[in-house]
C-alpha positions in Angstrom: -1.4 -6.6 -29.6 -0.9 -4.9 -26.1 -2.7 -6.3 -23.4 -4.5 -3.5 -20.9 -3.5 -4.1 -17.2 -6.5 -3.9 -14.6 -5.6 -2.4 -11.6 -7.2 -1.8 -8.2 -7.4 1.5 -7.5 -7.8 3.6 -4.0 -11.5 4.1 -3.0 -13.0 6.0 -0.6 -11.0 6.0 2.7 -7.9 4.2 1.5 -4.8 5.3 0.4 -1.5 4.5 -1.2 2.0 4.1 0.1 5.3 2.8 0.0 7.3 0.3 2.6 9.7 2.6 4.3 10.7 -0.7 6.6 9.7 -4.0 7.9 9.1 -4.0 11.5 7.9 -7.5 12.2 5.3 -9.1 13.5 3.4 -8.5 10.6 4.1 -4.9 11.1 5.4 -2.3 8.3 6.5 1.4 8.5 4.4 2.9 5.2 5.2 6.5 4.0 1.8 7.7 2.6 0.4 9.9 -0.1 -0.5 12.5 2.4 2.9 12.5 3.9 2.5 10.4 6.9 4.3 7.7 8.1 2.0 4.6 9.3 2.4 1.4 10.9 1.0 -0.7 9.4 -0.6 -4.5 10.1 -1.2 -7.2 7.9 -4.3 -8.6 8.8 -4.3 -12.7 8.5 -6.1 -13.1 5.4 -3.1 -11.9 3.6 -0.4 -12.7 5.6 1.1 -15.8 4.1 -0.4 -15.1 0.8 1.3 -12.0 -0.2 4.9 -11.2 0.6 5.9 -7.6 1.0 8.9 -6.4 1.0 11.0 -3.1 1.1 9.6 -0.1 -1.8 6.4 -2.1 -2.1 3.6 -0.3 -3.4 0.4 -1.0 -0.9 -3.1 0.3 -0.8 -4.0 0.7 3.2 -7.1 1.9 5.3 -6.5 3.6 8.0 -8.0 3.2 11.3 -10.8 4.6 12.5 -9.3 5.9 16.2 -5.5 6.4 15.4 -6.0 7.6 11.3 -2.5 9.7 11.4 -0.7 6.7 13.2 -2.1 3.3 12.2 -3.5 1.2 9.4 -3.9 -1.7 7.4 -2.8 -3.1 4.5 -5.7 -4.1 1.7 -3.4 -4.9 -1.3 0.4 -4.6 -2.5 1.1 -4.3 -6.3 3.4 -6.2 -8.5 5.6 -3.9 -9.8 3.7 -4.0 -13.5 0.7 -2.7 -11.4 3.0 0.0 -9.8 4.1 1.1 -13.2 0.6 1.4 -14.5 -0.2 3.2 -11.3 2.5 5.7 -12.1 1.6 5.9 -15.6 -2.0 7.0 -14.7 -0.7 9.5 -12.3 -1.8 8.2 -9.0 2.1 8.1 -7.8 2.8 11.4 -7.9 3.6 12.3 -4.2 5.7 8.8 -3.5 
């Protein structure tokens, strides 16, 4: 018996991306859907909580005065997530 995967998906205003490079102090270059590259913050809430590395999948929002430039990270996926990500077609540009 297969066990279905729930996986949060980008709403309205967010997008995906993947961790081109850690830049510290909580600071990440992302290469978006839309072809961008962002930094991007961690805000505290998730900071020690979730680790991200390298080729992490992440959902970010970006800001409201510097959209093209800046934004921040809402969630990173576990690679199972990723996959099911990919499998539903929401990976296609990364």
């Amino acid at each position: 018996m297969e066990e279905e995967v729930r996986v949060k998906t980008p709403k309205e205003g967010e997008l995906l991306g993947r961790v081109i490079n850690m830049l510290g102090a909580n600071r990440l270059l992302v290469e978006c859907e839309d072809g961008k590259e962002r930094i991007c913050r961690i805000p505290g809430k998730l900071k020690k909580r979730v680790w991200t590395r390298v080729d992490d999948i992440v959902l970010l929002k970006p800001w409201e005065v510097q959209q093209d430039r800046r934004a921040d990270i809402v969630w990173r996926y576990t690679k199972t997530q990723a996959l099911v990500l990919k499998n539903k077609g929401y990976l296609k540009n990364l």
